[in-house]
TIVEX-529270 format. One line per 5 residues: number of its first residue (from 1); their letters; for each residue x, y, z of C-alpha. Coordinates in steps of 0.05 Angstrom, whole numbers, plus 5000, padded with zeros to 4 digits. Layout:
BEGIN
NUM> a> X/Y/Z ~ ...
! end
This chain:
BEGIN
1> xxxxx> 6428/1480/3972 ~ 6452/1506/4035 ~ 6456/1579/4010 ~ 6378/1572/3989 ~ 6360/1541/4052
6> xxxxx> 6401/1615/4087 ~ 6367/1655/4040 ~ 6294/1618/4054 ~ 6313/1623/4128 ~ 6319/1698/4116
11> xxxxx> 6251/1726/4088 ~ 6208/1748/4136 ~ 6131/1749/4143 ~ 6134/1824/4115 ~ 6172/1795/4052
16> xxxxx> 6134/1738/4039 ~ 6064/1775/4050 ~ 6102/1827/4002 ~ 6108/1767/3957 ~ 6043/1748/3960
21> xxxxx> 6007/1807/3949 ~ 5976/1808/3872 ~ 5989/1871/3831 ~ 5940/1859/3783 ~ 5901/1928/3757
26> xxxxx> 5868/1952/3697 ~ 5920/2008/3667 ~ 5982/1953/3675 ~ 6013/1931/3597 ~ 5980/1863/3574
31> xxxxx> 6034/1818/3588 ~ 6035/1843/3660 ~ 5959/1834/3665 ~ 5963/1770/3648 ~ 6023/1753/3694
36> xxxxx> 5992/1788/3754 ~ 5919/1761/3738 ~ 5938/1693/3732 ~ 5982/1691/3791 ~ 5908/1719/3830
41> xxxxx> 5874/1660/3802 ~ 5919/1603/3811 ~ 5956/1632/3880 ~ 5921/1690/3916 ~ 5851/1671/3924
46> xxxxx> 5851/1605/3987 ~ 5828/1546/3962 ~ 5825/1505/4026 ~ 5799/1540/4080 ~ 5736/1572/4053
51> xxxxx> 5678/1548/4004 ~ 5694/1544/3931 ~ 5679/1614/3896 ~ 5636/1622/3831 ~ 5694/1650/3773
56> xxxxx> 5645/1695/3739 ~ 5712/1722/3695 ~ 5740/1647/3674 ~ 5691/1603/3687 ~ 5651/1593/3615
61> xxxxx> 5595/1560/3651 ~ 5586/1614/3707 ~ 5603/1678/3661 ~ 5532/1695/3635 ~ 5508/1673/3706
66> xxxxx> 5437/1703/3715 ~ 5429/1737/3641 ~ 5420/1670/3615 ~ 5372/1608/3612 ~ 5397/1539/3602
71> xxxxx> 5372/1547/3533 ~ 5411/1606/3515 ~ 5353/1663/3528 ~ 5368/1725/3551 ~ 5331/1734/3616
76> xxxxx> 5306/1799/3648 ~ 5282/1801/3719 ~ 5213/1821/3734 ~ 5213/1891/3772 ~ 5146/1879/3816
81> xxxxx> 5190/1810/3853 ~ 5248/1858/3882 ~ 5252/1871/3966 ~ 5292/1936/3985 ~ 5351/1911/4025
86> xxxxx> 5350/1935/4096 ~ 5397/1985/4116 ~ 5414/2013/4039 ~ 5388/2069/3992 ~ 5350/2052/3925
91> xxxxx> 5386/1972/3936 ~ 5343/1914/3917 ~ 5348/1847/3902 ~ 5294/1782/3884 ~ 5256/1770/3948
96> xxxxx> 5283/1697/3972 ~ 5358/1733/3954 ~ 5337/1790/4002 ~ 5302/1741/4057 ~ 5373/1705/4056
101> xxxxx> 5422/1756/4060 ~ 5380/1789/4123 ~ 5379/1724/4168 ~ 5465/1714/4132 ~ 5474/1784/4159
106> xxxxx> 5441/1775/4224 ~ 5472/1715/4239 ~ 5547/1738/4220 ~ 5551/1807/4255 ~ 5522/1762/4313
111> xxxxx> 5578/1713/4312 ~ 5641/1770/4283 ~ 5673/1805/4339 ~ 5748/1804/4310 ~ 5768/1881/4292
116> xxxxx> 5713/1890/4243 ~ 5707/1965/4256 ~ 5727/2005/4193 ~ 5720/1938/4142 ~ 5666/1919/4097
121> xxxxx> 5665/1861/4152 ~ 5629/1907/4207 ~ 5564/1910/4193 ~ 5556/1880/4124 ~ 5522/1937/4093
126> xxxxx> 5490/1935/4024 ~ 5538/1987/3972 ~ 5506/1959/3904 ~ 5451/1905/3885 ~ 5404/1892/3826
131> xxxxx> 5421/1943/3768 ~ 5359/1951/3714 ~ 5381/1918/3645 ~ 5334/1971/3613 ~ 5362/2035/3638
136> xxxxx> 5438/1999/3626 ~ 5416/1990/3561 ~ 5379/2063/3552 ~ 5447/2087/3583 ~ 5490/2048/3531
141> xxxxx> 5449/2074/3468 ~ 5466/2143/3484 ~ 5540/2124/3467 ~ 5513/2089/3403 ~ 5473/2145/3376
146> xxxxx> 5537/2188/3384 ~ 5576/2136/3351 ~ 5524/2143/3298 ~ 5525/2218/3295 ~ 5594/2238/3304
151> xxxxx> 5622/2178/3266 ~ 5584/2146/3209 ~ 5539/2204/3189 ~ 5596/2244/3175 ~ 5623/2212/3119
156> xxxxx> 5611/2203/3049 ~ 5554/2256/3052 ~ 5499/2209/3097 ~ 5476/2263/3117 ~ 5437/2282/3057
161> xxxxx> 5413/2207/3043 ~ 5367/2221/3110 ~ 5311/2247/3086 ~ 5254/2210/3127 ~ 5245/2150/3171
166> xxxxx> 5244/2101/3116 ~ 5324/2139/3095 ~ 5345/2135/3171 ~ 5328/2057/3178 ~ 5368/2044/3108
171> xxxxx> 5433/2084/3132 ~ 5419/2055/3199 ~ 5434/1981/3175 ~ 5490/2002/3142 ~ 5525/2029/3213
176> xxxxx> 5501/1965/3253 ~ 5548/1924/3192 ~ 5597/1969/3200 ~ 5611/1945/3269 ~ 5626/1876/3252
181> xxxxx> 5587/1847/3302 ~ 5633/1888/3357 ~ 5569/1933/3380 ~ 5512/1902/3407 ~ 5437/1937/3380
186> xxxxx> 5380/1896/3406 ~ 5370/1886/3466 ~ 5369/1814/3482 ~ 5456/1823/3454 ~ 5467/1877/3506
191> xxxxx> 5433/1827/3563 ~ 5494/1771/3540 ~ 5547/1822/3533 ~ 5595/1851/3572 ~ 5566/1919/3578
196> xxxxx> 5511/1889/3630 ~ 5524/1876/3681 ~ 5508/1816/3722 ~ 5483/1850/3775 ~ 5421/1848/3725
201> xxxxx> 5399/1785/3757 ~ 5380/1806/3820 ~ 5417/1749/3849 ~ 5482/1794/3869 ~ 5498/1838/3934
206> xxxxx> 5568/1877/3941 ~ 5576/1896/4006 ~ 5639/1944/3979 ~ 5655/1994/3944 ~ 5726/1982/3927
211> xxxxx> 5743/1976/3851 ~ 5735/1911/3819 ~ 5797/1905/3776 ~ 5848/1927/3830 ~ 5881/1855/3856
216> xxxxx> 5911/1890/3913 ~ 5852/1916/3937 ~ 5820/1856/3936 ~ 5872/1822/3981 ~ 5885/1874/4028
221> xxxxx> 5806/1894/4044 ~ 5784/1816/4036 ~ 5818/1763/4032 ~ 5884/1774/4082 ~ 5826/1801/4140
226> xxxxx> 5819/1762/4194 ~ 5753/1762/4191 ~ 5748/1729/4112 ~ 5740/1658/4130 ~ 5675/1670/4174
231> xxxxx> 5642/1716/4121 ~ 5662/1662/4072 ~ 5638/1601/4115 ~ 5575/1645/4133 ~ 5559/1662/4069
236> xxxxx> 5556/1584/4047 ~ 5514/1566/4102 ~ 5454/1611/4076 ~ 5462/1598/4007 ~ 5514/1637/3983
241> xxxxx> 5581/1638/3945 ~ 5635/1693/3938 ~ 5653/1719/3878 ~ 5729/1695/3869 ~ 5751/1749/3836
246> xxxxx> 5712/1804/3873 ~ 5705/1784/3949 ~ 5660/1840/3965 ~ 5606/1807/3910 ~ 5554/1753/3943
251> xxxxx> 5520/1709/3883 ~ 5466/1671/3905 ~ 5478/1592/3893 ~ 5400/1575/3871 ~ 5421/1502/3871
256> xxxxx> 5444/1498/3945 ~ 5395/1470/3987 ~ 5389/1521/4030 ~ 5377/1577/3983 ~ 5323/1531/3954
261> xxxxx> 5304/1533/4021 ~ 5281/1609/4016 ~ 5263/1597/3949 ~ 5202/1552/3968 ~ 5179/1599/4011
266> xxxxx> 5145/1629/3940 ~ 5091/1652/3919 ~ 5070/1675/3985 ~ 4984/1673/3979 ~ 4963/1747/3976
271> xxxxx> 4928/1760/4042 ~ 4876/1798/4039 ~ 4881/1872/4059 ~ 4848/1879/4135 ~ 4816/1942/4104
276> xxxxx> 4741/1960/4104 ~ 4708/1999/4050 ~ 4692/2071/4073 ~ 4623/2090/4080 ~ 4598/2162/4051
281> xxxxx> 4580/2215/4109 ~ 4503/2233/4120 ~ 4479/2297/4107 ~ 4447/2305/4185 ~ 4397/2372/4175
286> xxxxx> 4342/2354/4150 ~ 4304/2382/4075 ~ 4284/2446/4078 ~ 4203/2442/4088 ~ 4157/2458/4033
291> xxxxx> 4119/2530/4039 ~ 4047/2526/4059 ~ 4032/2582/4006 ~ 4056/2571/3938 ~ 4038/2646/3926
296> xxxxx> 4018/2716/3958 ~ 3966/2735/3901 ~ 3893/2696/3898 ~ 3843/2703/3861 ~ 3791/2765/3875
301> xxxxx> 3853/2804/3889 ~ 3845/2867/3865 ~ 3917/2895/3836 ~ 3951/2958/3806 ~ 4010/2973/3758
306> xxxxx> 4044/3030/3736 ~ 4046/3044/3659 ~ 4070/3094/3612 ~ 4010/3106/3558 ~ 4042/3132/3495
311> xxxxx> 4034/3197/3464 ~ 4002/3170/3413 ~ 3972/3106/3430 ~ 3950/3080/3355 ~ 4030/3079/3333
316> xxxxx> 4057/3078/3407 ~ 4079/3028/3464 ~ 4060/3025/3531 ~ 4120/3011/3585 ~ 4098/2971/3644
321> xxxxx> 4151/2999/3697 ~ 4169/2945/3750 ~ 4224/2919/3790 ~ 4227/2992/3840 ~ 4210/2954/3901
326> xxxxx> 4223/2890/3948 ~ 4170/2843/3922 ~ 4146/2838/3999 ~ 4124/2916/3984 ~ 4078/2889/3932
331> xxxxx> 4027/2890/3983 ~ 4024/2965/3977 ~ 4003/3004/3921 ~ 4035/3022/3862 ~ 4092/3069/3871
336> xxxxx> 4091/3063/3947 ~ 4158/3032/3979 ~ 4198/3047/3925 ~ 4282/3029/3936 ~ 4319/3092/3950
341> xxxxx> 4373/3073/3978 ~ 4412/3070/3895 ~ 4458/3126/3893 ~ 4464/3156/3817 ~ 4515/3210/3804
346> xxxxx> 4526/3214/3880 ~ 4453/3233/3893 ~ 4402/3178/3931 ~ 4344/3173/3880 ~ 4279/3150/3888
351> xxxxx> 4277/3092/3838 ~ 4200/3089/3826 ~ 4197/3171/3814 ~ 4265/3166/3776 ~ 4238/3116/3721
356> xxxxx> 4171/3153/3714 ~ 4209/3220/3708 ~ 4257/3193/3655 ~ 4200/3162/3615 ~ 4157/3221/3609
361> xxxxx> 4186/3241/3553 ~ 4153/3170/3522 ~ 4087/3187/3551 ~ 4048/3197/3607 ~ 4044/3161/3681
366> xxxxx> 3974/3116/3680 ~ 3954/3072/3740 ~ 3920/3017/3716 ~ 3869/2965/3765 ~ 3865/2883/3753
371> xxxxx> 3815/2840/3790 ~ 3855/2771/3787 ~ 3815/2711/3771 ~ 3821/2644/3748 ~ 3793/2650/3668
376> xxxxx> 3776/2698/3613 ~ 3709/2736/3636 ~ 3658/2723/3596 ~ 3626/2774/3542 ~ 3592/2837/3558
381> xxxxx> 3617/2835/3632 ~ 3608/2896/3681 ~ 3663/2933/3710 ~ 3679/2944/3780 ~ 3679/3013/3801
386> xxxxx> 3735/3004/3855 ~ 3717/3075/3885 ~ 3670/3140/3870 ~ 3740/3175/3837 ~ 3739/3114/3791
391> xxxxx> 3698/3117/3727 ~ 3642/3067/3710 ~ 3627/3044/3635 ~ 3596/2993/3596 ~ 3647/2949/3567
396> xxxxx> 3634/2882/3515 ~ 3696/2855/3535 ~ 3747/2865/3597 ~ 3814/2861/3568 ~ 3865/2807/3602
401> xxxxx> 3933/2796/3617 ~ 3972/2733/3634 ~ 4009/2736/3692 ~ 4056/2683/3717 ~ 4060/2699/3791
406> xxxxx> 4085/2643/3840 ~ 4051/2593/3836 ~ 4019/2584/3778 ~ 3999/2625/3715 ~ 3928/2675/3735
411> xxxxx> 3892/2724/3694 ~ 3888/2787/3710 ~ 3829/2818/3673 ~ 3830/2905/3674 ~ 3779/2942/3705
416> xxxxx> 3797/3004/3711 ~ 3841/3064/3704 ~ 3853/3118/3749 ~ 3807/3178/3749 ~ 3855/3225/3717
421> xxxxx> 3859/3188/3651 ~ 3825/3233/3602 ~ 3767/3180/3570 ~ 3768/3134/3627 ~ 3771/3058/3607
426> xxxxx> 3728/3057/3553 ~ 3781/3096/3520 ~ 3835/3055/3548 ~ 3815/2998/3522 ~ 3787/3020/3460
431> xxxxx> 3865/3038/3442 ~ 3897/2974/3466 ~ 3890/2935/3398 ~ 3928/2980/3366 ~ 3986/2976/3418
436> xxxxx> 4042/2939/3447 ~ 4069/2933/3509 ~ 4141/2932/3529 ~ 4160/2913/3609 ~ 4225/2965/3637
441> xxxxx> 4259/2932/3704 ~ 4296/2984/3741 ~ 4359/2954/3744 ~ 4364/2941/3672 ~ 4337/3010/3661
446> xxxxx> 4399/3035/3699 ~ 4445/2997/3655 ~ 4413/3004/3591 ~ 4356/3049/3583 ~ 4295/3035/3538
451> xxxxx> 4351/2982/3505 ~ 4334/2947/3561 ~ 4266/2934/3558 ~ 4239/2868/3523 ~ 4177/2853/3492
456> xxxxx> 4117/2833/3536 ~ 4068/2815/3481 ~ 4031/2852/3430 ~ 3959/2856/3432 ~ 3920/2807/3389
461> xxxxx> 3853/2787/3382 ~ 3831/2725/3384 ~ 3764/2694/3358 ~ 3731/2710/3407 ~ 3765/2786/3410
466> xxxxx> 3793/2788/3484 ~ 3860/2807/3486 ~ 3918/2766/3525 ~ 3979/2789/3542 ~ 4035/2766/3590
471> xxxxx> 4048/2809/3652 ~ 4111/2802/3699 ~ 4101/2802/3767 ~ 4137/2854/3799 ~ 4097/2908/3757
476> xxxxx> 4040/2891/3809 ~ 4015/2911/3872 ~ 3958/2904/3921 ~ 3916/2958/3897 ~ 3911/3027/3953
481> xxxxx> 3845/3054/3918 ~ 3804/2997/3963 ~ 3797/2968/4033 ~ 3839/2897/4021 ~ 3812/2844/4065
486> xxxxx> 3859/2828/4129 ~ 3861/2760/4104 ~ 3905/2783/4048 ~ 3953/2827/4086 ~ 3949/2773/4121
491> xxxxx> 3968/2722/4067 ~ 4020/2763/4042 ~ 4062/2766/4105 ~ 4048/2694/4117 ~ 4075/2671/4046
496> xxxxx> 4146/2719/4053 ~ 4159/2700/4136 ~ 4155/2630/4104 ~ 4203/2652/4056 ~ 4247/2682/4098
501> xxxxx> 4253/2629/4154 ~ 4259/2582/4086 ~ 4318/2625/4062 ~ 4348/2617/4137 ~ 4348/2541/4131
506> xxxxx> 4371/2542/4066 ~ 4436/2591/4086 ~ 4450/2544/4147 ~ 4444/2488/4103 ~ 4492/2507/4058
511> xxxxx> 4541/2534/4104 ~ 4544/2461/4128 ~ 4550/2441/4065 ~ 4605/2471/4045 ~ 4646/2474/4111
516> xxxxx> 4630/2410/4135 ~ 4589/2352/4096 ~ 4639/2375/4029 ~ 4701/2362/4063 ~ 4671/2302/4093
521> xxxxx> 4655/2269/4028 ~ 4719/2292/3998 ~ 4763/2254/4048 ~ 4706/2189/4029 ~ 4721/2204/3964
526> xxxxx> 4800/2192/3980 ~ 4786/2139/4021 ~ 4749/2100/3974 ~ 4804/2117/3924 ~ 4852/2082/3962
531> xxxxx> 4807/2024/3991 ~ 4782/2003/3917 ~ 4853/2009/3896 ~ 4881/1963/3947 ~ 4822/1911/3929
536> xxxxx> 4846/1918/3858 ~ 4912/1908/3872 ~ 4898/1854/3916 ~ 4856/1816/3869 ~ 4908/1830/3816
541> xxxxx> 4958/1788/3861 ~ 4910/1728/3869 ~ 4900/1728/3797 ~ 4977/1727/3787 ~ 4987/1674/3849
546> xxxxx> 4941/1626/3811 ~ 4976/1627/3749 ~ 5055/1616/3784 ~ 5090/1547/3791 ~ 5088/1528/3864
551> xxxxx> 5132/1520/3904 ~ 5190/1562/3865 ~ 5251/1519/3859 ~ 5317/1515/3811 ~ 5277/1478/3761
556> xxxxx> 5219/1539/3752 ~ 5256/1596/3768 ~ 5258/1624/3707 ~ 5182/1619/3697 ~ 5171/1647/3772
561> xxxxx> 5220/1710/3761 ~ 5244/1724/3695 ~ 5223/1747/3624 ~ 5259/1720/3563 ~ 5289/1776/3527
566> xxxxx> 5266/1757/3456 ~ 5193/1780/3488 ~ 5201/1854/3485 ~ 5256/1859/3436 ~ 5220/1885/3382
571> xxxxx> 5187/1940/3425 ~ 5256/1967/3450 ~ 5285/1972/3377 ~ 5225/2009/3360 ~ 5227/2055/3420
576> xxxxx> 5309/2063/3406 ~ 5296/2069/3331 ~ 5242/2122/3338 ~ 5278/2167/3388 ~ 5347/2161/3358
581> xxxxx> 5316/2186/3296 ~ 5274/2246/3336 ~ 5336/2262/3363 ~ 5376/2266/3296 ~ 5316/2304/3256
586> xxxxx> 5310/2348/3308 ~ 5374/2373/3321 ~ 5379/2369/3243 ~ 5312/2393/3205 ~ 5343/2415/3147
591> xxxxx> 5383/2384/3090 ~ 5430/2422/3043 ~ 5445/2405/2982 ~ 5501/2430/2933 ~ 5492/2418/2858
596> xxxxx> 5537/2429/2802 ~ 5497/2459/2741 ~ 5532/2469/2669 ~ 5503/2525/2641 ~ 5503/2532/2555
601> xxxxx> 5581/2554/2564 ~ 5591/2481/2603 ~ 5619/2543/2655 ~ 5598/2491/2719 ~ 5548/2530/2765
606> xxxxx> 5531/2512/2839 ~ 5467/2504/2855 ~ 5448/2509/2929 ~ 5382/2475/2947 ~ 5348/2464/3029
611> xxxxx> 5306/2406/3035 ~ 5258/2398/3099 ~ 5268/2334/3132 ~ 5212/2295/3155 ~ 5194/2305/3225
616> xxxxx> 5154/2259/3274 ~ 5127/2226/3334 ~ 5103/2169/3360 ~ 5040/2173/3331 ~ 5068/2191/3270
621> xxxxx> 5100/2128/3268 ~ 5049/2084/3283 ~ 5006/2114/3231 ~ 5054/2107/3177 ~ 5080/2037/3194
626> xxxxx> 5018/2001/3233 ~ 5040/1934/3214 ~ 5073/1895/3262 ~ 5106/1852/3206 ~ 5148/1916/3186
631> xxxxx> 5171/1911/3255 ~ 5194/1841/3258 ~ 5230/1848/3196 ~ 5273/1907/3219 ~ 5284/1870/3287
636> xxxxx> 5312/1814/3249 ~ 5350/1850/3179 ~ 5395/1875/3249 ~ 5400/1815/3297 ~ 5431/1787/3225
641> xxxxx> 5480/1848/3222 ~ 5496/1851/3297 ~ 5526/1785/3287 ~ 5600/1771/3279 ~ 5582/1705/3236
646> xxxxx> 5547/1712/3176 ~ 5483/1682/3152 ~ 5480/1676/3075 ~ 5413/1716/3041 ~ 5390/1648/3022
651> xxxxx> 5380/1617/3096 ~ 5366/1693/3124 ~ 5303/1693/3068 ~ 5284/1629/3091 ~ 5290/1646/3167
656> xxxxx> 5243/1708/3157 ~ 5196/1679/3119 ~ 5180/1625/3164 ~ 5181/1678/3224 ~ 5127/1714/3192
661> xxxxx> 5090/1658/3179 ~ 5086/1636/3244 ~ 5075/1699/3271 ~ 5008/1692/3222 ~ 4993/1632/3250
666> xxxxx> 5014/1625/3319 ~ 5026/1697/3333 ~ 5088/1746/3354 ~ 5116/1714/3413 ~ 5118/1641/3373
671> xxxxx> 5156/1681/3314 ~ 5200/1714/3352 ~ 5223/1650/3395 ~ 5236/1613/3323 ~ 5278/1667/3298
676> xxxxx> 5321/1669/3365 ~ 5327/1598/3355 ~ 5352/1604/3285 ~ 5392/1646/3296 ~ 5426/1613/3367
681> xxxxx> 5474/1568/3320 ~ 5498/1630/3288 ~ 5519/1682/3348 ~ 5580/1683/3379 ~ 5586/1715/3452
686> x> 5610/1791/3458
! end
């Protein structure tokens, strides 16, 4: 006794915190794991000084902490109720979790002074939060489809059993029994096994980095610091406990009072947006004023145009030329003003003598007088001899073309040819019947020659034998062979200065269209954007605030930020079936067969044969298997197979066919809680 009491005497504080110190790590042999972890259960971890830690690793009641309900569903936290947590990058947790840890946080590196620098203890920043069950899951199904791959498809020839979608989903059963309920498929089995995390709740914050399975760690960074027992004690004042067997882990205790305490702080009533809805810019120069002339030409104007008669005018056509001038230089004769300023094969041309040149060849040049008025002249009228060089005849009818000048259509009715036309008008129009008339503008002519030129109308005689015939325009002038009346040079320069000061305002208009009211009303257009989008999501919130349980408490919870697993189950083993198939078909598109063929020796022959296998896509899919009851069925033919304890055919047949029945009756969601609930009795934890 004595010699124990020396040798107790003898250990110092180095040997007996060298005693204490756990060794417990992942790559030690089993029976040293279990030595080591035990002795970090029952010894390490105080007991007495701080607030009792959740066991999240022993603890049966606390190890599917936040992935399950008290029924046994397998929860998912709903994204749009996370907060960012201040100070961290991409970290988030549920809102009251975040509200909590902020005022923990302020409060402890308020009151923690003792050689914090260089710990987790300094300034209790955020390392890891919330973690997404879906991408986990996504992440862990990559490892499955190369299980599924590399492994099972290798053997016993699979690979040519796959020949479509329907093949894949056969074989695919087969692997999931295979596993012997060791490999979780759907989703709501990853949510309770071990391969999620239960940072999935949104109800966990490590504020360290260290490695979770190292003891030593653990003691050294946490629990020895002098600084443990006020992070501990400060933690359990807002709400929250320490993970026992990783101190850097806060779990929030939604039973304490005080985290109820944030927790009844929600739903927070959307306030509405101080935002007012943008208002569209005015356009501030006024319209463009209306002309006071809607056209140069009037009636009694007497007119000219320029024609080509026709060698022969009983088989021949007449070109009206046109289009050689500004149409302000209408108000001169024919011919006069012409453009010259075209430049063909280097040269300047003349562009009224250049067509009239060219078309010689066609005919002759002819000058041809109008008198413009507003109907047909009546029979037997008399001519107007426009000037002593002008003949004079006695006519029965004046022959009349249509001309649709701005504003409005006029006739033009023909009264005369110039004095060098052998016959004078008598024999003009004695020849028209027989002709027809073809217009040539002197661009097009340019471009395209005679090709160019387009029908104006052929002569025709009506009942009462006038002849009509459409005109452009630009083939007339005010005619040079009389005295025109000041008032309609007059008229003439009025109606184009209108024109021009109209083209002015025009121009400046739509230079401030373009530079200023456009961007204007673009950055309304934006604005509005974003204001009717903001209303919309506002109203969206409202909507959503009406429908949660208030205040939120431990007893709604679940209904105030979950979603039970079993809800989008189905729609995850479809996506997961759909792409791991993709993926396989491909990477794979072909299947090749070997066959052994006797031939009439029985001398076996191989027979090599490639089959295409089917490819497709989502809508692919859809198409081919549109019923949802297909779905449900797959969904649960695996849940069966993913199980380690078997259900018999006899209950499984009885389970689906009251699932679909209720899913005929009641719908999906009422199916697909039934079949979680027959199944519950049957599934052992992972």
């Amino acid at each position: 006794m004595a010699e124990q009491e020396r040798e107790f005497e003898n250990l110092t504080l180095e040997d007996y915190e060298l005693e204490k110190q756990p060794k417990g790590k992942n790559d030690l042999s089993s029976f040293a794991m279990f030595n080591e972890r035990k002795k970090y259960k029952n010894e390490v971890y105080p007991i007495y000084t701080v607030p009792t830690p959740y066991d999240l690793w022993y603890d049966k009641g606390k190890h599917f902490f936040g992935k399950l309900d008290q029924n046994g569903y397998a929860l998912v936290a709903r994204e749009k109720y996370f907060k960012e947590l201040p100070g961290s990058i991409n970290s988030f947790a549920l809102d009251f979790v975040v509200d909590a840890f902020n005022d923990f946080k302020d409060k402890y590196v308020f009151l923690n002074k003792k050689q914090a620098s260089g710990t987790p203890f300094d300034q209790l920043d955020t390392k890891s939060a919330w973690r997404s069950s879906p991408i986990d899951y996504n992440n862990y199904l990559d490892g499955i489809f190369e299980l599924f791959v590399n492994d099972f498809m290798t053997q016993n020839n699979r690979d040519q059993e796959m020949i479509d979608f329907r093949s894949f989903v056969s074989l695919f059963y087969k692997f999931v029994k295979q596993s012997e309920g060791n490999t979780p498929i759907t989703f709501s089995s990853f949510i309770k096994s071990s391969f999620c995390s239960p940072q999935s709740s949104g109800l966990i914050i490590e504020v360290s980095n260290d490695p979770h399975g190292n003891d030593q760690d653990k003691y050294d960074n946490f629990i020895k610091n002098i600084n443990f027992e006020c992070y501990a004690r400060t933690a359990a004042e807002f709400g929250f406990r320490i993970d026992k067997n990783y101190p850097g882990r806060l779990i929030a205790d939604i039973k304490s009072n005080k985290m109820q305490e944030y927790m009844a702080a929600y739903p927070k009533e959307p306030r509405r947006p101080e935002i007012t809805e943008p208002q569209p810019p005015v356009f501030e120069l006024p319209d463009v004023g209306n002309p006071t002339l809607q056209s140069p030409w009037s009636k009694g104007d007497t007119v000219e145009a320029y024609l080509i008669r026709p060698k022969d005018p009983t088989v021949g056509i007449y070109y009206i030329i046109g289009g050689y001038t500004e149409p302000r230089n209408q108000k001169f004769g024919a011919g006069v003003r012409p453009i010259i300023n075209t430049e063909i094969d280097g040269e300047r041309v003349d562009a009224f003598q250049y067509m009239v040149n060219n078309l010689l060849p066609e005919g002759r040049a002819t000058k041809v007088f109008f008198r413009l008025v507003d109907v047909i002249p009546p029979e037997r009228p008399q001519p107007t001899v426009l000037s002593s060089n002008l003949p004079s005849a006695t006519i029965n009818i004046l022959p009349t073309f249509s001309l649709a000048v701005p504003g409005g259509t006029k006739k033009a009715a023909i009264i005369g040819v110039e004095n060098s036309f052998q016959g004078g008008l008598s024999s003009f129009i004695t020849d028209l019947p027989a002709s027809s008339f073809r217009y040539i503008d002197f661009q097009d002519y340019l471009e395209n020659g005679l090709n160019s030129s387009y029908a104006v109308a052929r002569p025709r005689d009506t009942a009462e034998g006038l002849f009509v015939s459409s005109l452009p325009t630009n083939s007339i002038h005010l005619s040079n062979a009389v005295q025109q009346p000041s008032s309609t040079i007059e008229r003439f320069n009025q109606y184009y200065k209108e024109r021009d000061d109209i083209k002015v305002e025009q121009e400046r208009r739509e230079e401030y269209r373009v530079f200023t009211y456009e961007p204007l009303y673009r950055k309304y257009e934006e604005e509005l954007k974003i204001y009717n989008q903001t209303i919309e999501d506002y109203n969206a919130q409202v909507e959503l605030y009406s429908t949660l349980p208030k205040p939120m408490s431990f007893y709604n919870i679940i209904e105030s930020r979950y979603n039970l697993g079993y809800r989008v189950d189905v729609n995850m083993l479809k996506e997961m079936l759909m792409q791991f198939y993709y993926s396989y078909s491909s990477s794979r598109p072909n299947i090749f067969l070997k066959e052994e063929i006797k031939c009439g020796t029985n001398t076996p022959r191989t027979k090599h044969r490639v089959i295409e296998r089917e490819q497709i896509s989502k809508n692919i899919i859809n198409q081919k298997f549109s019923d949802r009851r297909y779905w449900i069925k797959t969904y649960a033919e695996i849940k069966r197979l993913e199980m380690k304890k078997k259900i018999s055919p006899e209950v499984f047949n009885k389970i689906l066919y009251n699932t679909i029945s209720i899913y005929d009756s009641k719908g999906e969601e009422q199916s697909l809680k039934y079949l979680t609930d027959s199944f519950k009795k049957f599934i052992d934890s992972y």
